[in-house]
MDAnalysis code that builds the backbone (N, CA, C; Angstrom):
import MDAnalysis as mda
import numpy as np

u = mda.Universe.empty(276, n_residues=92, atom_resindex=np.repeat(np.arange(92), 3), trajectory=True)
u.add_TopologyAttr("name", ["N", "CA", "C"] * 92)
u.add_TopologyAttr("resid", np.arange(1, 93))
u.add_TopologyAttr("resname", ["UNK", "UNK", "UNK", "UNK", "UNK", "UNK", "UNK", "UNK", "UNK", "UNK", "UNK", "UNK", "UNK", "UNK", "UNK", "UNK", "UNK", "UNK", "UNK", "UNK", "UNK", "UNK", "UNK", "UNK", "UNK", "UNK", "UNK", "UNK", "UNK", "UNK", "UNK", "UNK", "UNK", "UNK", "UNK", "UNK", "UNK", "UNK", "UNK", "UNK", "UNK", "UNK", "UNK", "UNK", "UNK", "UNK", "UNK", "UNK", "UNK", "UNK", "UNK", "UNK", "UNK", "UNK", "UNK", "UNK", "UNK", "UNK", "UNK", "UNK", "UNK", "UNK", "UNK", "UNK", "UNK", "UNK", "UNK", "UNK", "UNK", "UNK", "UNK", "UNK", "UNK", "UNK", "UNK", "UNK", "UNK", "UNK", "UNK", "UNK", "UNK", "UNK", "UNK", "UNK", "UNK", "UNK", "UNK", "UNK", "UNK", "UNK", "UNK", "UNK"])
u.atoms.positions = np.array([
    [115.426, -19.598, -2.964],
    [115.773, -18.200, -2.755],
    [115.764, -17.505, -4.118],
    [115.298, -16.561, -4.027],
    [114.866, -15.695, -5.769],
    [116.383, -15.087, -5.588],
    [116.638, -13.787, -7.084],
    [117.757, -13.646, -7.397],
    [117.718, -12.868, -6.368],
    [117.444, -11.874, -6.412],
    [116.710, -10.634, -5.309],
    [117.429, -11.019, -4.112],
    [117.251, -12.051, -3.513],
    [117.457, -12.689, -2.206],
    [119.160, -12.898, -2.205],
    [119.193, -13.829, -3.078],
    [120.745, -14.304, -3.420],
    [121.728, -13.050, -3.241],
    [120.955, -12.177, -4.264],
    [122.268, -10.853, -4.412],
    [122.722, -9.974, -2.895],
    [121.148, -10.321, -2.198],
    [121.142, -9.405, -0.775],
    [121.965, -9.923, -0.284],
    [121.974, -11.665, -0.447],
    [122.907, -12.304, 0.665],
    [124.090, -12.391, 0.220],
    [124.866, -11.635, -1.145],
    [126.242, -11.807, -1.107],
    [126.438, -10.873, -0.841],
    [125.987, -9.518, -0.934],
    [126.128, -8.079, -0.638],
    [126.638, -7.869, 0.770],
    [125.648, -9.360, 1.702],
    [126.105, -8.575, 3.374],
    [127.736, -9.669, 3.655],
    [127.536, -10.745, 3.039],
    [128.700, -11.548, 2.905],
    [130.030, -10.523, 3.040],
    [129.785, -10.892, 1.663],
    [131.305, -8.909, 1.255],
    [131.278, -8.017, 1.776],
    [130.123, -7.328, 2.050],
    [130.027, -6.086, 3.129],
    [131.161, -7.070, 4.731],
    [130.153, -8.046, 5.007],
    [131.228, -8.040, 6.737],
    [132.776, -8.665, 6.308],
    [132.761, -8.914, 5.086],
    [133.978, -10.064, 4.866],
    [134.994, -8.463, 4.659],
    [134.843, -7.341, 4.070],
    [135.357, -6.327, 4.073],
    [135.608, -5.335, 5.552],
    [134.661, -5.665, 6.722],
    [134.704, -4.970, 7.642],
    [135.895, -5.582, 8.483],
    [136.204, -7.195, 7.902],
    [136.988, -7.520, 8.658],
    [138.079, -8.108, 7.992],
    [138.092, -7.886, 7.017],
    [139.130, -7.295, 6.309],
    [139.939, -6.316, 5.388],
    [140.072, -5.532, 6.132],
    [140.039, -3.996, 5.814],
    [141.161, -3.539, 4.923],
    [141.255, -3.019, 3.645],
    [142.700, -2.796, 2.914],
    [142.669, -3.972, 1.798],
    [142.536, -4.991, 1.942],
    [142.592, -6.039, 0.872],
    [142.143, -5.495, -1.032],
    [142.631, -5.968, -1.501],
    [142.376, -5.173, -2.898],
    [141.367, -6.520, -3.164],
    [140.307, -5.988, -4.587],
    [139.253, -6.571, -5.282],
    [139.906, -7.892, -5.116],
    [140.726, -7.866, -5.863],
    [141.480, -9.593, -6.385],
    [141.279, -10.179, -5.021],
    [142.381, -9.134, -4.218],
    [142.648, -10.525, -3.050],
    [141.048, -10.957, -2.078],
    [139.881, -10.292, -2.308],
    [138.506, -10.156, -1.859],
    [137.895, -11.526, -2.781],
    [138.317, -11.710, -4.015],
    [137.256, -12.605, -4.896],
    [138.320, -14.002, -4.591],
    [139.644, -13.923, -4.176],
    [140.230, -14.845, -4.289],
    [140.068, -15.851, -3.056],
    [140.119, -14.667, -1.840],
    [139.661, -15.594, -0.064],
    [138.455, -15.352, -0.236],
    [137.209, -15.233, -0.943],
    [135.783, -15.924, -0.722],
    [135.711, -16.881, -2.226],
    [136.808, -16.895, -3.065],
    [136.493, -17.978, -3.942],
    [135.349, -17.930, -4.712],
    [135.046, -16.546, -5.287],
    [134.041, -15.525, -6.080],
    [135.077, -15.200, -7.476],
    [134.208, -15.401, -8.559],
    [134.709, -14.835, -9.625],
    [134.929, -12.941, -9.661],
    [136.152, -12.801, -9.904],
    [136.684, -11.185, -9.514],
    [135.783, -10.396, -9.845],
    [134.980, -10.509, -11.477],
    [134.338, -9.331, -11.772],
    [133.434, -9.582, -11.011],
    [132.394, -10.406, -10.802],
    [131.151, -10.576, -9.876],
    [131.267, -9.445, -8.842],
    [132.736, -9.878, -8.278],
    [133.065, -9.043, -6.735],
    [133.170, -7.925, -6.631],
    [133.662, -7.421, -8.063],
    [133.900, -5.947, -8.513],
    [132.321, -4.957, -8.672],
    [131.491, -6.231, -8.875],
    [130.534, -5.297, -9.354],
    [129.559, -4.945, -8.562],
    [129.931, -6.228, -7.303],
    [129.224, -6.343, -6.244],
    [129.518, -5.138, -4.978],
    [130.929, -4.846, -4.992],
    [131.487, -3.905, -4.394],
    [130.958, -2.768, -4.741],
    [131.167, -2.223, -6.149],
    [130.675, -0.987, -6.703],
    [129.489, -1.125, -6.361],
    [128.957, -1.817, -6.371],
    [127.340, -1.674, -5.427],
    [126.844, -0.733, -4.461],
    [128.006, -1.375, -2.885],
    [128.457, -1.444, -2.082],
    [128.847, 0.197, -1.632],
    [129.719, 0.480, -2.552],
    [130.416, 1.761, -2.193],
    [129.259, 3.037, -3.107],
    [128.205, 2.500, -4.242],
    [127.566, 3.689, -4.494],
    [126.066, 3.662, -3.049],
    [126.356, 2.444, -2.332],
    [125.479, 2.804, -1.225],
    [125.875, 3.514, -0.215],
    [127.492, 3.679, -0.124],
    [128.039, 4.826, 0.874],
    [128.671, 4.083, 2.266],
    [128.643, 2.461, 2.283],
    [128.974, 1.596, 2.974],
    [130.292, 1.271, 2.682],
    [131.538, 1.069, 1.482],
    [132.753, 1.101, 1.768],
    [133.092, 2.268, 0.617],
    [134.413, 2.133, 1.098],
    [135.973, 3.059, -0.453],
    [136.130, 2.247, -0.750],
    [136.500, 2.897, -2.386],
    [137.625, 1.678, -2.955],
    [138.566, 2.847, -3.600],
    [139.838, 2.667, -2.839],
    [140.900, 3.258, -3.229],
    [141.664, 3.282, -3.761],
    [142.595, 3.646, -5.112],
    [143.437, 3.470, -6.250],
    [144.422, 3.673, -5.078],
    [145.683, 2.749, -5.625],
    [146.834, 2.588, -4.830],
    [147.480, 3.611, -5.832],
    [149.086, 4.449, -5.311],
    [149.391, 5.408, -6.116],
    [150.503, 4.252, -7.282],
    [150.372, 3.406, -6.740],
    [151.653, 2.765, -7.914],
    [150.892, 1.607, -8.724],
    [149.491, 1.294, -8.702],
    [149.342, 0.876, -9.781],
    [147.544, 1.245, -10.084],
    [147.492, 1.289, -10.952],
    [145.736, 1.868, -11.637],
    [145.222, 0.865, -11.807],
    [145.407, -0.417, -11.889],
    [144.680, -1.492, -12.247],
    [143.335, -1.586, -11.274],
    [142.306, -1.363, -11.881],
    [141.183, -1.590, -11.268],
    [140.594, -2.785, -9.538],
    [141.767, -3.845, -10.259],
    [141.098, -5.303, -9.038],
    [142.206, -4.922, -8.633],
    [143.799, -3.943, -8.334],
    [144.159, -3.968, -7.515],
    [143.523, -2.599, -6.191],
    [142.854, -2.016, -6.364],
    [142.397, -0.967, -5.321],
    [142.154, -1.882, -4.562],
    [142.258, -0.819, -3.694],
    [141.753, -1.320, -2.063],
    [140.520, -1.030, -1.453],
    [140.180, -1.811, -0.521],
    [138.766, -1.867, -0.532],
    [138.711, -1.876, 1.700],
    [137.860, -0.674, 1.980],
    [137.832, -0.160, 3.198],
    [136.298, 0.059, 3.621],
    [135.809, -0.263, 4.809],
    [134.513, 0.091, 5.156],
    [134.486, 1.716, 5.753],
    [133.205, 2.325, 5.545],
    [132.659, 3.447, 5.714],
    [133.078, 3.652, 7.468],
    [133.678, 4.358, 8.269],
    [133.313, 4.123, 9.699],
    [132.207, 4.361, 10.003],
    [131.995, 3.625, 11.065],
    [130.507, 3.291, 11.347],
    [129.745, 4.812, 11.774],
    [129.964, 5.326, 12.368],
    [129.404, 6.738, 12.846],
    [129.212, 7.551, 11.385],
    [129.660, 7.009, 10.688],
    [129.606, 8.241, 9.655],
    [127.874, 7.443, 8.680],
    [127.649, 6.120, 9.083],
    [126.472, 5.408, 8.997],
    [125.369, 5.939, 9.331],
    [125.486, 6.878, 10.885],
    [124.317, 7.202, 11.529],
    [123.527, 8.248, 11.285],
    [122.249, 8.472, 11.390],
    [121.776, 9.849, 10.904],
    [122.163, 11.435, 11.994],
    [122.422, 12.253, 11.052],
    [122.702, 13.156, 11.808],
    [122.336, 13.721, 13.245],
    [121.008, 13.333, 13.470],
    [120.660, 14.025, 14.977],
    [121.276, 13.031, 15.790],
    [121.635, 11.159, 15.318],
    [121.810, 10.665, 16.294],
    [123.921, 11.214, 16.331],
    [124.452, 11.385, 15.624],
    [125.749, 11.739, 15.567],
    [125.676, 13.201, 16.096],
    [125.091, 14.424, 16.096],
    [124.916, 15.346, 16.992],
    [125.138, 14.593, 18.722],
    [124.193, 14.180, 18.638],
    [123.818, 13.518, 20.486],
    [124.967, 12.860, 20.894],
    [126.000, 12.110, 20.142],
    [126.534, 11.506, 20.548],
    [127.927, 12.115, 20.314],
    [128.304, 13.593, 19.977],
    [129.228, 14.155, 20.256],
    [129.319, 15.493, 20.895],
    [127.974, 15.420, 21.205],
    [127.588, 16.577, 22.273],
    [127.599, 15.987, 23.821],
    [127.254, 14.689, 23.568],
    [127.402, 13.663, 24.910],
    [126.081, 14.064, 25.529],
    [124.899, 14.276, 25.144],
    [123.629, 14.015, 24.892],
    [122.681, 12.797, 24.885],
    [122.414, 12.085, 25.844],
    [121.619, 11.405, 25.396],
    [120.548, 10.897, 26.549],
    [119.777, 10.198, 26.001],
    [118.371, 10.370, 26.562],
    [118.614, 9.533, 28.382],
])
């Protein structure tokens, strides 16, 4: 598997390992998949400049690996005409 490949396949790893675990901060993300933190950090920031999760500063501490980490809801995924149709109750 080239790097290319590797990176895709930790990306969807963390992507579903985040969908189903929702709220968990960086740390506690690199610690239950047993990933070095920054890797996870950087892998996330990935993640969230693709528009697929948040990562949210908690108000009581700034530390970076403690934010929290939340998936995008899914509808907000879809392209607009199909999210029109499906709150107009529209469909084919």
């Amino acid at each position: 598997m080239g790097a290319e490949e590797e990176e895709r396949k930790e990306q969807e790893i963390l992507y579903e390992f985040v969908n189903v675990n929702k709220g968990l901060s960086i740390y506690e993300i690199a610690k239950s998949l047993r990933w070095d933190v920054i890797e996870t950090y950087n892998i996330l920031k990935g993640l969230e400049k693709e528009g697929l999760i948040h990562i949210k500063a908690s108000e009581k501490d700034e530390d970076e690996l403690n934010k929290r980490v939340y998936p995008v809801e899914w509808i907000k995924l879809l392209p607009e005409d199909v999210k029109k149709a499906l709150t107009s109750g529209k469909t084919r």
